[in-house]
C-alpha positions as CSV (number, residue, x, y, z in Angstrom):
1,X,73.3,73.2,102.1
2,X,71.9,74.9,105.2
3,X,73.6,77.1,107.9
4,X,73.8,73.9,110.5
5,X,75.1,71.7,107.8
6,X,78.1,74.3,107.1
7,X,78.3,74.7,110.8
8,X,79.4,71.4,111.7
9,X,81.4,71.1,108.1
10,X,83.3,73.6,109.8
11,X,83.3,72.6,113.2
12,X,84.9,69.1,112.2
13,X,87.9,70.8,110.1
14,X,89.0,73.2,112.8
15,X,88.7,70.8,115.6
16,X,91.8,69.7,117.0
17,X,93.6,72.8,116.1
18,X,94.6,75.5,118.5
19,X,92.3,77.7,119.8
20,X,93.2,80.8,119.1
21,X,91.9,84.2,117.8
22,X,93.5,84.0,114.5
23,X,91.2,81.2,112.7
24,X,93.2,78.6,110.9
25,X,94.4,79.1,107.0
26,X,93.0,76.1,104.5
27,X,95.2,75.4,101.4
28,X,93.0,77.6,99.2
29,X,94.3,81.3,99.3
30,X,92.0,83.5,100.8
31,X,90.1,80.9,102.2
32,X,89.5,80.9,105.9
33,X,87.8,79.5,109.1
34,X,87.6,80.9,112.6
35,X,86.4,79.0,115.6
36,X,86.6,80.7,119.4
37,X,85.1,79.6,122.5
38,X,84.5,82.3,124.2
39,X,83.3,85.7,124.1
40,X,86.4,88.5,123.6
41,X,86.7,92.0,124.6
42,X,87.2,95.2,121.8
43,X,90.6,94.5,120.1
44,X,91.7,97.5,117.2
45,X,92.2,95.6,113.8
46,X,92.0,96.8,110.3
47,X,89.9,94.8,108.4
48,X,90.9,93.5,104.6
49,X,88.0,93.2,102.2
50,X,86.0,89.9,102.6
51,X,83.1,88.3,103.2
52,X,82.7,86.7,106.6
53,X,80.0,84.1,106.7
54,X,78.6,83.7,110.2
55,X,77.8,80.4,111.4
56,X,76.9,80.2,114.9
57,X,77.6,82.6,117.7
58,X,77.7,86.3,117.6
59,X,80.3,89.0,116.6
60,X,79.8,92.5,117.1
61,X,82.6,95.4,114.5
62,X,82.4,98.8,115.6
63,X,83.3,101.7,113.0
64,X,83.0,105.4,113.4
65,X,80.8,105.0,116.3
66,X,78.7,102.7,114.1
67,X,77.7,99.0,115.5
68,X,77.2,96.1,113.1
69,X,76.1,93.0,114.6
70,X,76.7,90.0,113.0
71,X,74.9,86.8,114.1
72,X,74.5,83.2,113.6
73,X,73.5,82.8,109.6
74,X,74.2,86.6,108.4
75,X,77.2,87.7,106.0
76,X,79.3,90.3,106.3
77,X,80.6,92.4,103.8
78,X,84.1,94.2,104.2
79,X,84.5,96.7,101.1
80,X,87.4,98.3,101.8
81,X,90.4,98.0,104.2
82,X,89.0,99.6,107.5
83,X,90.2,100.6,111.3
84,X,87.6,98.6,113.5
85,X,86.8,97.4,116.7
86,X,85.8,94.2,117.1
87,X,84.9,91.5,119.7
88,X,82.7,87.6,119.9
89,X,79.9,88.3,121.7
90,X,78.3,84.7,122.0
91,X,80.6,81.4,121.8
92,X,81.2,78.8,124.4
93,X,83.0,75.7,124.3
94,X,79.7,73.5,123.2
95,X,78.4,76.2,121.0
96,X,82.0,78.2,119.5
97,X,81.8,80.8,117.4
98,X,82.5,79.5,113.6
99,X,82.4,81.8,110.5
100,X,83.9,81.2,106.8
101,X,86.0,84.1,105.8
102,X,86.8,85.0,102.0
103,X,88.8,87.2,100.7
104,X,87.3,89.7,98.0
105,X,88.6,90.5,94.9
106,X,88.1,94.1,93.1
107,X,88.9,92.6,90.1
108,X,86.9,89.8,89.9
109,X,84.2,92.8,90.9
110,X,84.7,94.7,88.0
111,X,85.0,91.7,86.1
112,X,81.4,91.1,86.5
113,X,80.3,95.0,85.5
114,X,78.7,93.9,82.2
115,X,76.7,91.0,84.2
116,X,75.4,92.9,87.0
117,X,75.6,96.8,85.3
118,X,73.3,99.1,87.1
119,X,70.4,97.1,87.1
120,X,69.9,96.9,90.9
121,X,68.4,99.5,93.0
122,X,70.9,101.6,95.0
123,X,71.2,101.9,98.4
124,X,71.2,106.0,99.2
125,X,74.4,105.5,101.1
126,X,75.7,102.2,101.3
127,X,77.9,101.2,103.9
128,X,81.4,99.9,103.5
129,X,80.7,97.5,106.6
130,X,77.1,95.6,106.1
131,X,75.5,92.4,107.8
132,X,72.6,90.8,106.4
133,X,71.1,87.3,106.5
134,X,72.6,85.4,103.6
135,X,70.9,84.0,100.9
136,X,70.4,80.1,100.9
137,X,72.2,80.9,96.9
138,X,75.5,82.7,99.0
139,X,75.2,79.8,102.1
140,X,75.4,77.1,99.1
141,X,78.2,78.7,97.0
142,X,80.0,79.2,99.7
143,X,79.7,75.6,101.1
144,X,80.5,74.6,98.1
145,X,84.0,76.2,97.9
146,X,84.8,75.3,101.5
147,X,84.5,71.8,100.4
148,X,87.7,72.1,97.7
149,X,89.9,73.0,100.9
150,X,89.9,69.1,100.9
151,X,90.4,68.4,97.1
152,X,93.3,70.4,96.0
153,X,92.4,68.6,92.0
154,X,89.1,69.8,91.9
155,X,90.0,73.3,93.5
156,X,92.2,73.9,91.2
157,X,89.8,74.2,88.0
158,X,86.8,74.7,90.4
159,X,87.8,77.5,93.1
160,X,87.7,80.3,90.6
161,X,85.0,79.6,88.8
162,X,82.9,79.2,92.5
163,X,85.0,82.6,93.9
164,X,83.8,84.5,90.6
165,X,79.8,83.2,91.8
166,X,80.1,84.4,95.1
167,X,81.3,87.7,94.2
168,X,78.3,88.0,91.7
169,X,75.9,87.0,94.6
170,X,77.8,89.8,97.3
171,X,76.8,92.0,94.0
172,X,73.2,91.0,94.1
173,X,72.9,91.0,97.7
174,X,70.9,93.8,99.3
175,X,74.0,95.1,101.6
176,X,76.1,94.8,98.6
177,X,76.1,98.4,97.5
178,X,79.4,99.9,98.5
179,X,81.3,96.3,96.5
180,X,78.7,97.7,93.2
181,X,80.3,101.3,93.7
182,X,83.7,99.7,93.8
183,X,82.6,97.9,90.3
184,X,82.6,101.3,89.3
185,X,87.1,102.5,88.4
186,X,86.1,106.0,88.8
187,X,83.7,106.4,91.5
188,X,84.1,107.5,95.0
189,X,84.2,104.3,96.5
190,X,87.6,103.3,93.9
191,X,89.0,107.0,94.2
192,X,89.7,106.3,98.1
193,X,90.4,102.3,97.9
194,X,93.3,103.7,95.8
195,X,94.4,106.6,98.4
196,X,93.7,103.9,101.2
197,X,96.5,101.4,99.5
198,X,98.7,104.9,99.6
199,X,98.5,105.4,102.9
200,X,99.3,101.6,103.3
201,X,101.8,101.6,101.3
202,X,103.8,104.6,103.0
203,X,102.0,104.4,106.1
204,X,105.7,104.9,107.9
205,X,106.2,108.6,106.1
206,X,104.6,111.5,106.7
207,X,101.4,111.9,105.0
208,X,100.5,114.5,102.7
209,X,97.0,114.7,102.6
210,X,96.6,117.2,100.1
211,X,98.6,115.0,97.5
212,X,96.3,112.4,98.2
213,X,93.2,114.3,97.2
214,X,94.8,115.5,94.2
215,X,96.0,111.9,93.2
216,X,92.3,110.9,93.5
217,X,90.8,113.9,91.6
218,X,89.1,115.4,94.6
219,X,89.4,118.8,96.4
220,X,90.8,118.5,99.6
221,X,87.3,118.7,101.4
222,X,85.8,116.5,99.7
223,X,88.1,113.9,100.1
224,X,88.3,114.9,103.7
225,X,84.0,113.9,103.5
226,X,84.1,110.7,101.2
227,X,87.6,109.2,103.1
228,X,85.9,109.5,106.5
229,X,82.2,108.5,105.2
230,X,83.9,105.1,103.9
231,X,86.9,104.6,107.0
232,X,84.8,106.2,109.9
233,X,88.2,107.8,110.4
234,X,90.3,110.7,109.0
235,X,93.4,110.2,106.4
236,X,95.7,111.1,109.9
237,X,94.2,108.8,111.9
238,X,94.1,106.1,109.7
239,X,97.3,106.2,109.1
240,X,98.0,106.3,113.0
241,X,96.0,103.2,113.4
242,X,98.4,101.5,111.2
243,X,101.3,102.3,112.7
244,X,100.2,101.4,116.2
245,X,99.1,97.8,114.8
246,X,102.0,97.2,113.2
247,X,104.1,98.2,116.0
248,X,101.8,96.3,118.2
249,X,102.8,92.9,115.3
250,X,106.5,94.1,115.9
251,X,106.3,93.8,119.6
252,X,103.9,91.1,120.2
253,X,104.8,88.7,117.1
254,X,108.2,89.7,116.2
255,X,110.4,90.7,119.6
256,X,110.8,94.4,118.8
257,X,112.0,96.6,121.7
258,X,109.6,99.4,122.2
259,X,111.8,101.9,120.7
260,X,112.4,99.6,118.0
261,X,108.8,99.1,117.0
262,X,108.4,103.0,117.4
263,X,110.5,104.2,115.4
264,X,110.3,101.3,112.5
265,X,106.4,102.5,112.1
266,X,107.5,106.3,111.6
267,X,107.4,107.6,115.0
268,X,110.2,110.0,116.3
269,X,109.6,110.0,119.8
270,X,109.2,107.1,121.6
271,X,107.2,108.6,124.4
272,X,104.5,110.0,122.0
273,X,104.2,106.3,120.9
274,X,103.8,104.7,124.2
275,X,101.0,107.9,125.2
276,X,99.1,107.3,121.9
277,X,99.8,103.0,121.9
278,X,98.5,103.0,125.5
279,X,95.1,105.1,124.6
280,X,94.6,103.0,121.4
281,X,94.6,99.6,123.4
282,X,94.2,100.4,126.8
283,X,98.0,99.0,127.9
284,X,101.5,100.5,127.1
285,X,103.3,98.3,124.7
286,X,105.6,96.8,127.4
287,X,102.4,95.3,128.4
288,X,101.9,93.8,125.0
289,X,105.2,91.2,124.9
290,X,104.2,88.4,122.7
291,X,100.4,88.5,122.8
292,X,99.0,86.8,120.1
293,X,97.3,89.0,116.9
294,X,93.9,89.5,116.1
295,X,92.0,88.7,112.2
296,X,88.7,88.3,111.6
């Protein structure tokens, strides 16, 4: 199965559908497509782990003042949960923008740790955001598993077997480095995915960062150094950017009042939310009513 072929495999099962930003689901968890017809400015999102399979058009993440550009045939490999900004930079409505997104699995990662083992060269510092062009192997297992979205029998015995594949081929893949440190329970890479599901998980507390590095068996420094080489951000700030998206999902999606949205993320004062809201996306949250979200 090539690129084109997927492309229009794609094409045909989101047409129809709304056009909007956030992609459409399929019945297979994990699974999805996203199809936009025009370019898009810089929106702030925190990507999940996945792979994102581009197949036409152009999509451009920024991440601590990094650029990855992701074009028509390359994958993209999300490691870790990370603040980004990203934006379509080619798609029109005879040529949209269509990617395959799958959701990653640590433990089907480490799984494969006998398999794979440290047999591959290393990348000196591999990046937890990486674009490459994807082997015709990835392009194939991948088609392959989009196709069960339309056979719930055969996905059902076949969609994990296929899933466990594809994460063995993100493993052999050249920009796969950060997913084979993640292999890895007690390297650098796990030590902050755990802290980072912390943060998540109490993102409306206040953070005490020192706990964190001692949870993760690091001084304070040099958790302060691995956190921001892996997040482009600081443990702070990350947590900031969390609770100005999910205010921004309380406002936009859900109705919140402003104060409401403010203080149900952690905030005490509403007007340190609006300043810091209004410098994160460029409009104070009453500018924000019921604007639709952003996902890969």
């Amino acid at each position: 199965m090539t690129i084109p072929d997927l492309a229009r495999r794609v094409d045909k099962f989101i047409s129809g559908s709304i056009d909007t930003l956030m992609g459409r689901a399929t019945d297979i968890a994990g699974l999805y497509v996203h199809r936009q017809t025009q370019p898009s400015r810089f929106e702030a999102v925190v990507y999940n782990p996945v792979i994102c399979l581009n197949l036409q058009g152009c999509k451009e993440v920024t991440i601590g003042g990094r650029s990855v550009i992701s074009g028509t045939g390359a994958s993209l490999i999300v490691s870790h949960d990370l603040p980004v900004m990203a934006r379509v930079i080619e798609a029109s409505p005879q040529h949209p923008y269509l990617a395959i997104i799958i959701g990653l699995d640590i433990a089907i990662l480490r799984s494969l740790v006998e398999d794979v083992g440290t047999t591959l060269a290393e990348q000196r510092q591999p990046k937890p955001l990486a674009a490459s062009a994807a082997e015709p192997a990835l392009v194939e297992a991948v088609g392959r598993y989009f196709a069960l979205a339309n056979n719930p029998a055969e996905a059902k015995v076949m969609a994990p077997l296929i899933l466990k594949e594809i994460h063995f081929r993100l493993l052999m893949a050249n920009h796969g480095g950060m997913l084979r440190q993640l292999m890895q329970r007690d390297s650098h890479a796990s030590r902050i995915s755990r802290a980072i599901g912390r943060i998540q998980t109490d993102y409306h507390v206040p953070l005490a960062v020192a706990g964190l590095a001692d949870e993760a068996g690091m001084s304070p420094s040099s958790f302060h150094q691995h956190f921001k080489q892996i997040t482009g951000t600081t443990p702070l700030q990350y947590q900031k950017d969390l609770r100005l998206m999910e205010a921004r999902r309380l406002i936009a999606m859900d109705g919140h009042s402003v104060s409401s949205a403010a203080y149900e993320v952690g905030y005490e004062s509403a007007t340190q939310f609006s300043r810091e809201y209004a410098r994160k996306f460029g409009n104070p949250p009453r500018n924000d009513v019921f604007r639709p979200g952003i996902a890969l």
